[in-house]
C-alpha positions as CSV (number, residue, x, y, z in Angstrom):
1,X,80.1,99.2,122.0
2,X,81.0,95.6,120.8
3,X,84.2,95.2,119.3
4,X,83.4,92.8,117.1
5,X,80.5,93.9,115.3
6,X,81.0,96.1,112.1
7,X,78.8,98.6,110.5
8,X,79.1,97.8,106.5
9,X,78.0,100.6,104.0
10,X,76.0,98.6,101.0
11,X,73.7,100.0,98.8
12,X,73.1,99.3,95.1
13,X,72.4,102.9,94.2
14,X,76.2,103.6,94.9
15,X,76.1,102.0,91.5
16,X,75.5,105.0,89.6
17,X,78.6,106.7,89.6
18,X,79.2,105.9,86.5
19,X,81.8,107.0,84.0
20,X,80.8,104.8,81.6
21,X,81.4,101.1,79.8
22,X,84.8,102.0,78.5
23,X,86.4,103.5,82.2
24,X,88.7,101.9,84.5
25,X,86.3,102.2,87.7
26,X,83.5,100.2,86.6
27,X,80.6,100.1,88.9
28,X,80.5,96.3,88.2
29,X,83.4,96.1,90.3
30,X,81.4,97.4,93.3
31,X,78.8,94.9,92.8
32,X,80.8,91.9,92.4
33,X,82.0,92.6,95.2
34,X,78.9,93.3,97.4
35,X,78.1,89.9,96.1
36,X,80.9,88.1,96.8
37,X,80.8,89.1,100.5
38,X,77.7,87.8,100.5
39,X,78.3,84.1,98.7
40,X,80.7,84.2,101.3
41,X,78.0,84.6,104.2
42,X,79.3,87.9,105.7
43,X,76.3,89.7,105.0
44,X,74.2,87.1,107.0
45,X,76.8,87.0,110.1
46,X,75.3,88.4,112.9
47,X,78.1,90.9,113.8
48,X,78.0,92.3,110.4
49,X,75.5,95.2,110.1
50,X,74.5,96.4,106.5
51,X,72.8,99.8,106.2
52,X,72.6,101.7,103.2
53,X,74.0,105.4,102.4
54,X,71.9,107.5,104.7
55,X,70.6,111.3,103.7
56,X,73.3,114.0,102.0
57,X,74.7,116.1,104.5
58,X,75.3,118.7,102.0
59,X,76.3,121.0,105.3
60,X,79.4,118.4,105.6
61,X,80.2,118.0,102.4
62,X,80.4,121.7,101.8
63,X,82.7,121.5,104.8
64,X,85.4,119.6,102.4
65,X,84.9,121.4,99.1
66,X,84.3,124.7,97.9
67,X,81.0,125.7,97.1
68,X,81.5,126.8,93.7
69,X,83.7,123.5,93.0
70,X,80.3,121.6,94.3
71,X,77.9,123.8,92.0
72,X,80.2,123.1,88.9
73,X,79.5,119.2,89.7
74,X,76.1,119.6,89.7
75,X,76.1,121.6,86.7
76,X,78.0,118.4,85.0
77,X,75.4,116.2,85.7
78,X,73.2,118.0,83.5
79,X,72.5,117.8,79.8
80,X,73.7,121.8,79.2
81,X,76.9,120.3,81.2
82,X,79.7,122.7,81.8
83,X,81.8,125.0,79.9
84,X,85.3,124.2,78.4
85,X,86.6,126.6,80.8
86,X,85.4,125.5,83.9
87,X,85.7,121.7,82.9
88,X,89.2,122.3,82.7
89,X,89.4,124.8,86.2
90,X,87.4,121.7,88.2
91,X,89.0,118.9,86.6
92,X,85.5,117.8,85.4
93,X,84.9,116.5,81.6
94,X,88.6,114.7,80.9
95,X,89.3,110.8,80.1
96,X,89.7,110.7,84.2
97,X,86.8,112.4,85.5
98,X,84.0,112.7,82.7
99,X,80.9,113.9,83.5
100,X,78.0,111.9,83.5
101,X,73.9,112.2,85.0
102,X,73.2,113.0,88.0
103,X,76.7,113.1,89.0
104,X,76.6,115.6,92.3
105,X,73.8,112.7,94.3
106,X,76.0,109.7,92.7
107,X,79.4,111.2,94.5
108,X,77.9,112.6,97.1
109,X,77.1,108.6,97.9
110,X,80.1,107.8,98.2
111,X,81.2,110.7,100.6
112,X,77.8,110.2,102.5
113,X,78.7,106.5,103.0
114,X,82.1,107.3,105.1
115,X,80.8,109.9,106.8
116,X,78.1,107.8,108.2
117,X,80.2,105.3,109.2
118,X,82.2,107.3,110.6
119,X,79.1,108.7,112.7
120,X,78.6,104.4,113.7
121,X,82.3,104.3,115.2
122,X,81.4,107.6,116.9
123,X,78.0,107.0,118.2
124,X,79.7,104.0,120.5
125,X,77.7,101.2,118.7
126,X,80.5,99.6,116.7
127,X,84.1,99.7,117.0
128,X,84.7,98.9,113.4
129,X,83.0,100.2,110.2
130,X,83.6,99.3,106.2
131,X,82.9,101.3,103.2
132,X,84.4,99.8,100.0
133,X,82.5,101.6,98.1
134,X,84.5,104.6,99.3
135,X,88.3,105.7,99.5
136,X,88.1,109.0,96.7
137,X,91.7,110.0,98.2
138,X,92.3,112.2,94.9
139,X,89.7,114.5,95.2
140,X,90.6,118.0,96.3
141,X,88.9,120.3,97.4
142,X,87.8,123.0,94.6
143,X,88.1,120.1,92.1
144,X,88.1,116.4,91.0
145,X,91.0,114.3,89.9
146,X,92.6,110.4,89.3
147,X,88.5,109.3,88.7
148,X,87.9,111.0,92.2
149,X,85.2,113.8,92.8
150,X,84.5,114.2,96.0
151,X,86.8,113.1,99.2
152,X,84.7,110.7,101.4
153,X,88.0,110.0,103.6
154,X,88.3,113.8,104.7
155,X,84.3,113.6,105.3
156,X,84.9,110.8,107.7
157,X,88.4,111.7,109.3
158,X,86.5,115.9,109.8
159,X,83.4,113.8,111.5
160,X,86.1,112.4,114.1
161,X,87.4,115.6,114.2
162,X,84.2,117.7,114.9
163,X,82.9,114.7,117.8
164,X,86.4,115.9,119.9
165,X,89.0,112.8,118.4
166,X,92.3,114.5,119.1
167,X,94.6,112.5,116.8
168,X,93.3,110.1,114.0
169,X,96.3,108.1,111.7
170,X,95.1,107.8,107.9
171,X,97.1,104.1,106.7
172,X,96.6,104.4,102.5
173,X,97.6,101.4,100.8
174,X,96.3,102.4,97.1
175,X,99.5,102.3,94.6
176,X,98.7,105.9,94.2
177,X,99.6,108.5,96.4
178,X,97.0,109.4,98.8
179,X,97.3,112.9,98.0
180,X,93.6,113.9,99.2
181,X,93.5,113.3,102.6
182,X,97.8,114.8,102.8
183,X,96.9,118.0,101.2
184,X,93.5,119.0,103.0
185,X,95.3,117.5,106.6
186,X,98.9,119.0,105.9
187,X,98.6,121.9,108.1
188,X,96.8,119.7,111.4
189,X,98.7,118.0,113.6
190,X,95.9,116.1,114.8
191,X,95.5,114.2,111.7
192,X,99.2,111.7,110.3
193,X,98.5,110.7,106.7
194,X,101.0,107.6,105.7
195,X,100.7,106.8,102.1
196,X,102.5,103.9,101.0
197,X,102.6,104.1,97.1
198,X,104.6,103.3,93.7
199,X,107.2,106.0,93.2
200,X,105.7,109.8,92.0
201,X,108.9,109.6,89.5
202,X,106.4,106.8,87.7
203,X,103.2,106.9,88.4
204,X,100.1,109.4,88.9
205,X,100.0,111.5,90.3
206,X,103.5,112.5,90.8
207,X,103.3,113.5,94.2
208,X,104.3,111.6,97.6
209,X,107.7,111.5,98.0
210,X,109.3,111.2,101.8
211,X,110.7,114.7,102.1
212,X,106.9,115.5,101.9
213,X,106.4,115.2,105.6
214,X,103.8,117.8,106.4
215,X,103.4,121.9,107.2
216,X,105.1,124.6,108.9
217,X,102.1,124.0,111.6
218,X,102.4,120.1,111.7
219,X,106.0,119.0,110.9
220,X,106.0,115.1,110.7
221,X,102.2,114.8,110.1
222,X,102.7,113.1,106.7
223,X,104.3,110.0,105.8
224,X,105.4,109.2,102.4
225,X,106.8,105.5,101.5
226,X,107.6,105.7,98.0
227,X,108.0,102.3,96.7
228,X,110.0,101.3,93.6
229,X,108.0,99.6,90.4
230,X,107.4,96.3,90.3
231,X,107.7,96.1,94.3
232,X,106.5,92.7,95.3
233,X,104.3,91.1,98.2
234,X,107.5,90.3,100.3
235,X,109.2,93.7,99.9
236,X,106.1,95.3,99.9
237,X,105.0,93.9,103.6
238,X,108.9,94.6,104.7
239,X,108.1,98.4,103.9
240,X,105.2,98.3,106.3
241,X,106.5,96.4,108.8
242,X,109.4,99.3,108.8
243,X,107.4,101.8,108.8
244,X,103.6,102.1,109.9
245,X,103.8,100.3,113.3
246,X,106.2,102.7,114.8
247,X,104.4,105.7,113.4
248,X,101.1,104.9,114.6
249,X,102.5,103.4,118.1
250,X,104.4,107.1,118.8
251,X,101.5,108.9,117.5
252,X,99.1,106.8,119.6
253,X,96.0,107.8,117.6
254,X,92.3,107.4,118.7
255,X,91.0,105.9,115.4
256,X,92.3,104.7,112.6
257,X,91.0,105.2,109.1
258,X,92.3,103.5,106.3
259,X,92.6,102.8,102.5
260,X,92.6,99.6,100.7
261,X,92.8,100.4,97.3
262,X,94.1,97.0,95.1
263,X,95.6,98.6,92.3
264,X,98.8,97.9,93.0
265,X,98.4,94.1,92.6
266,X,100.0,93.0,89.8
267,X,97.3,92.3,87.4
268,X,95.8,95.8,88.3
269,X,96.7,97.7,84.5
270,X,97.0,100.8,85.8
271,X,100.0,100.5,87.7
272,X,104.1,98.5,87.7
273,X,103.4,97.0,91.5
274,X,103.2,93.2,91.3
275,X,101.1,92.5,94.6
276,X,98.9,89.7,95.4
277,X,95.4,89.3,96.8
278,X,97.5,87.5,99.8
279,X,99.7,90.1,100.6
280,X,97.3,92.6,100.7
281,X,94.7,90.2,103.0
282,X,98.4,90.0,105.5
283,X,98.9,94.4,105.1
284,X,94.8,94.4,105.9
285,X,95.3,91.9,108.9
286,X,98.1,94.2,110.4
287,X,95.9,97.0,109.9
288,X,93.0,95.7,112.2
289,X,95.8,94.4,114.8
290,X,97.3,98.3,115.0
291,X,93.2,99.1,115.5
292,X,93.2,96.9,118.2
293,X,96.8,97.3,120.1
294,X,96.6,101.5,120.2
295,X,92.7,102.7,119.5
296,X,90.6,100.2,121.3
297,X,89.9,98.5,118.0
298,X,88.4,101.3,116.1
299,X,89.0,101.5,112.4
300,X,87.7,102.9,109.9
301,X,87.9,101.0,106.4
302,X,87.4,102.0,102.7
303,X,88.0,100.9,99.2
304,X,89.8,102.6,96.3
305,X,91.4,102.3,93.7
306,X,91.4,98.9,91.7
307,X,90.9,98.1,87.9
308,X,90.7,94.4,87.6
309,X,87.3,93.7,88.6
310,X,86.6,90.2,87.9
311,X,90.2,88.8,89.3
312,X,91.4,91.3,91.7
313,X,88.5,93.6,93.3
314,X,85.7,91.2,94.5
315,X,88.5,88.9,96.4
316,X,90.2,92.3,98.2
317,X,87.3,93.6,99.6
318,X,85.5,90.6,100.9
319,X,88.8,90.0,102.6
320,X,88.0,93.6,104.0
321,X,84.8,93.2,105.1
322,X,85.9,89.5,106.4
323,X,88.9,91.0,108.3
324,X,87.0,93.9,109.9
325,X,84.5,91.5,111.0
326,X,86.5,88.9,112.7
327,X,85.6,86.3,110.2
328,X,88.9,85.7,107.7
329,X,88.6,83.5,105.1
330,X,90.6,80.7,104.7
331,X,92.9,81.4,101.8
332,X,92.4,78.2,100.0
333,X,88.5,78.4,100.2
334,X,86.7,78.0,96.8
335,X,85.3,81.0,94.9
336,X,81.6,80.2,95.5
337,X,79.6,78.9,92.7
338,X,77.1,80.9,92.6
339,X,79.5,83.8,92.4
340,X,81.5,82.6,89.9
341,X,78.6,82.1,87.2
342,X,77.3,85.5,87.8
343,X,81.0,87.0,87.7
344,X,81.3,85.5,84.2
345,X,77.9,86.4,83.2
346,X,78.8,89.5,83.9
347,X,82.2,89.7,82.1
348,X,82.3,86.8,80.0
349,X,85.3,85.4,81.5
350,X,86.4,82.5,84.1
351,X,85.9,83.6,87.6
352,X,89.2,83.1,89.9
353,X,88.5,79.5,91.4
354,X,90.2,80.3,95.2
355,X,90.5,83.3,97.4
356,X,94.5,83.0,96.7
357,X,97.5,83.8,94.6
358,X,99.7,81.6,96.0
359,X,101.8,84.1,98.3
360,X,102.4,82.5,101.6
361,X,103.0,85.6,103.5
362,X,106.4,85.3,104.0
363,X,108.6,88.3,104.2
364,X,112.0,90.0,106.0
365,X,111.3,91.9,108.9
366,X,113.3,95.0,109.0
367,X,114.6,94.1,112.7
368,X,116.9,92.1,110.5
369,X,119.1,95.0,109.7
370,X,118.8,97.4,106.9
371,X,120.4,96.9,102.9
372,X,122.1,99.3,101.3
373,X,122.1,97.5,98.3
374,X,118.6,97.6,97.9
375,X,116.1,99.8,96.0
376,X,113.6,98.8,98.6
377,X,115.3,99.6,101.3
378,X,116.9,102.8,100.2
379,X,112.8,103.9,99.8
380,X,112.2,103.0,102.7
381,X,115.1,104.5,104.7
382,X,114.9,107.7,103.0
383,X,111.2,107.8,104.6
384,X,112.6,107.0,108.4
385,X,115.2,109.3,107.9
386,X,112.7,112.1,107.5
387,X,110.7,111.5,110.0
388,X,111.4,109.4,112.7
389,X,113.8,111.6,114.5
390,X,110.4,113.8,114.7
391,X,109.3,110.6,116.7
392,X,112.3,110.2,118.5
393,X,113.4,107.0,116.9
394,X,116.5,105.8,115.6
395,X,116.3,105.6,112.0
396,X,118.3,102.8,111.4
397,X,117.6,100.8,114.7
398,X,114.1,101.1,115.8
């Protein structure tokens, strides 16, 4: 294995989940991206390692979600389409999730494309592996929900699972809950979920709060960090830094998969958070450092959410793929040229002109003692409280 290579899922056919020119997750948002990465040279580096989305394993995808759940997507990728009652049973054929061709292969894709990188982390090749084309974390599994149909993150944590990985930590960084991966992996202690999120009292889809810390068979095996609206990049990295480290340090996992969903930033217009591209390249940074310090660097990376995709979406993910690879990008380096006249192309507006919003990556750590007086902190003390005596930490002290 060498650490610093990175397996990258890429393939243009991923494309074709499609819910149309007037949804949120347009496809262009994937392909800016892919592009960006490449102006940027990461495509070309020699530890980076592009492969497209291998065969359907239909056998592992059944694994996930019910069989008449996966049936009723394939019937919506046909012209006869579904009926009214089984569009509203799956969750198929509303403003969210509407159907569209060939939806069952264009899903399946996405799912395929975690799985198989989980299978490159596995198969002792690479240490690190990136699909930001993934990251469904709403889909459940007898039916489709928050523009999510089937979960590629359970695919790839069940892989680890079924090769003999004992404990695997799931870090979701979306502004939505990561209610996918938590409900499927509630009951397995093998698997801790931490979802770090805008408040369920305001935002979609109203679940994740941090009394929610798992089942009867796996007490403390979910961790919820409900975060106030409007959070910003310096309360928004204190919440980590009290939080995730210490989880994944006691649980001492043998991978790490995570999330990098970039609606929370604040031009995102799906959600109240007021991130940056910064503080999300700093949360992505710590990510790959936990990789390194407690699983021998292994990490497992994927997209997500994220619904401005000329300003936002291109510069997150090539900080992904740049970060998993070894090769971060200077903050203040120019949007390449090139990029930037296809981007408006494309859109028919200005490209961003750096890889920054300005944020310097400053923020509080909470060694510095905890505030009562604040919003933030209260979130976040209410989630230590739940779970850290599990741990056997201190809430308040460790």
């Amino acid at each position: 294995m060498v650490d610093s290579d990175v397996y990258v899922v890429w393939d243009e056919a991923v494309t074709g989940y499609d819910f149309g020119p007037a949804h949120p997750m347009h496809p262009l948002r994937l392909d800016l991206s892919a592009r960006l990465a490449m102006d940027f040279g990461l495509f070309d580096a020699a530890n980076v390692h592009v492969h497209p989305v291998g065969p359907i394993d239909e056998d592992r995808l059944a694994r996930i979600h019910d069989a008449d759940y996966i049936a009723a997507v394939r019937r919506a990728g046909t012209p006869e389409g579904l009926s009214a009652a089984d569009a509203e049973k799956y969750g198929i054929g509303s403003e969210d999730v509407p159907g569209f061709a060939n939806m069952h292969t264009a899903s399946a894709m996405l799912f395929q494309g975690s799985v198989d990188a989980a299978r490159a982390i596995i198969g002792g090749d690479f240490a690190r592996a990136v699909n930001f084309s993934g990251g469904m974390h709403h889909a459940m599994p007898g039916s489709a929900s928050g523009f999510c149909v089937y979960n590629d993150i359970a695919g790839a944590i069940t892989e680890f699972l079924d090769a003999g990985y004992e404990r695997i930590a799931y870090i979701d960084l979306d502004a939505h809950h990561g209610d996918g991966p938590e409900k499927i992996f509630w009951d397995d202690p093998r698997v801790l979920t931490i979802s770090m999120h805008e408040s369920g009292k305001y935002l979609f889809p109203g679940s994740g709060f941090p009394a929610d810390i798992g089942g009867l068979r796996a007490a403390a095996s979910a961790a919820n960090i409900a975060l106030p609206p409007r959070t910003l990049d310096a309360d928004w990295l204190r919440a980590f830094d009290a939080t995730v480290p210490a989880l994944v340090r006691e649980f001492a996992p043998q991978v790490i998969v995570s999330q990098h969903g970039c609606d929370g930033h604040r031009m995102d217009p799906l959600t109240h958070m007021r991130l940056s591209v910064d503080g999300m390249r700093v949360a992505t940074t710590w990510v790959r450092d936990l990789a390194a310090e407690h699983c021998g660097g292994k990490w497992l990376a994927t997209g997500g959410g994220g619904y401005a995709i000329l300003d936002v979406v291109p510069r997150v993910w090539t900080n992904l793929i740049a970060i998993a690879a070894g090769a971060d990008i200077d903050p203040a380096s120019r949007i390449p040229g090139r990029w930037a006249h296809y981007a408006q192309t494309k859109t028919g507006r200005e490209a961003p002109l750096s890889m920054t919003d300005g944020f310097d990556g400053d923020f509080s750590p909470w060694s510095g003692g905890f505030d009562p007086e604040s919003d933030l902190d209260r979130a976040v003390m209410a989630t230590r409280k739940n779970l850290f005596p599990f741990f056997g930490l201190d809430p308040y002290f460790d």
